[in-house]
C-alpha positions, 0 to 999 in steps of 0.5 A: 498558565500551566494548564494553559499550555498543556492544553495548547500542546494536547491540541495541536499534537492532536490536530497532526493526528487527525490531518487527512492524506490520502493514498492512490494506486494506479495502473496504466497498463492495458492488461486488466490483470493489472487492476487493483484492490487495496487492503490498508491493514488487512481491512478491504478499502474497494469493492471492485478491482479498478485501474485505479484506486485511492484512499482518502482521510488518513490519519497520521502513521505507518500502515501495511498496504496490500495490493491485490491484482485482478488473476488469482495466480498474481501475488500480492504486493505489500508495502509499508507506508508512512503517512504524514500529516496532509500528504498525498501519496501515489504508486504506479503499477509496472509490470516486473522485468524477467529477471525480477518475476524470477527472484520473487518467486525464488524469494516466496519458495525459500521463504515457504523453506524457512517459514517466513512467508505467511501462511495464507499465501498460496504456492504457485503464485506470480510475482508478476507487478510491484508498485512504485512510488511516483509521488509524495505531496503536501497538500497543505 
């Protein structure tokens, strides 16, 4: 009987750790810097920028997506994501006001100063876009 429910409870831990989600960005500006690649864990998920970009059988937990932008001189956004068992995750793209492109540039100079922004990540860059969430569904 032991076994019996051991295994019972392996099994549907297991089946949560297996359960597809999916992820999508999009941009409806026209600008086509605004077009999007995904990176999820440093691992490249698109072979072309697009204005729109998704990423399909995610397993349960918590991933780094990075979205980069069709300009060399736009920064990166990275968000962490959770994801849960069958759950559809959206973003949007918007353009940042004056005031936000301001303090992302601020940010990434202090913190090239105090050592907390990666050393990959180029002087000079615009935080010009952020990524929004609009949506998180269940799909079963």
């Amino acid at each position: 009987m032991k076994n019996f429910v051991l295994l019972t409870l392996i099994t549907w831990l297991s089946a949560g750790l297996f359960a597809q989600s999916s992820l999508k960005v999009y941009s409806l500006l026209k600008s086509e810097s605004s077009h999007v690649k995904l990176f999820l864990n440093d691992i490249q998920q698109d072979s072309e920028y697009a204005a729109e970009a998704e990423i399909t059988d995610l397993a349960l937990g918590t991933y780094e997506l990075r979205v980069t932008f069709n300009a060399d001189s736009i920064a990166d956004v990275i968000e962490q994501v959770v994801v849960e068992p069958h759950t559809a995750i959206v973003f949007r793209v918007e353009e940042k006001t004056a005031m936000g492109k301001e303090m992302g540039t601020l940010g990434r100079s202090m913190g090239r100063v105090f050592g907390t922004v990666k050393d990959d990540e180029e002087e000079g860059l615009v935080e010009h876009y952020k990524i929004v969430k609009v949506s998180e569904t269940k799909t079963k």
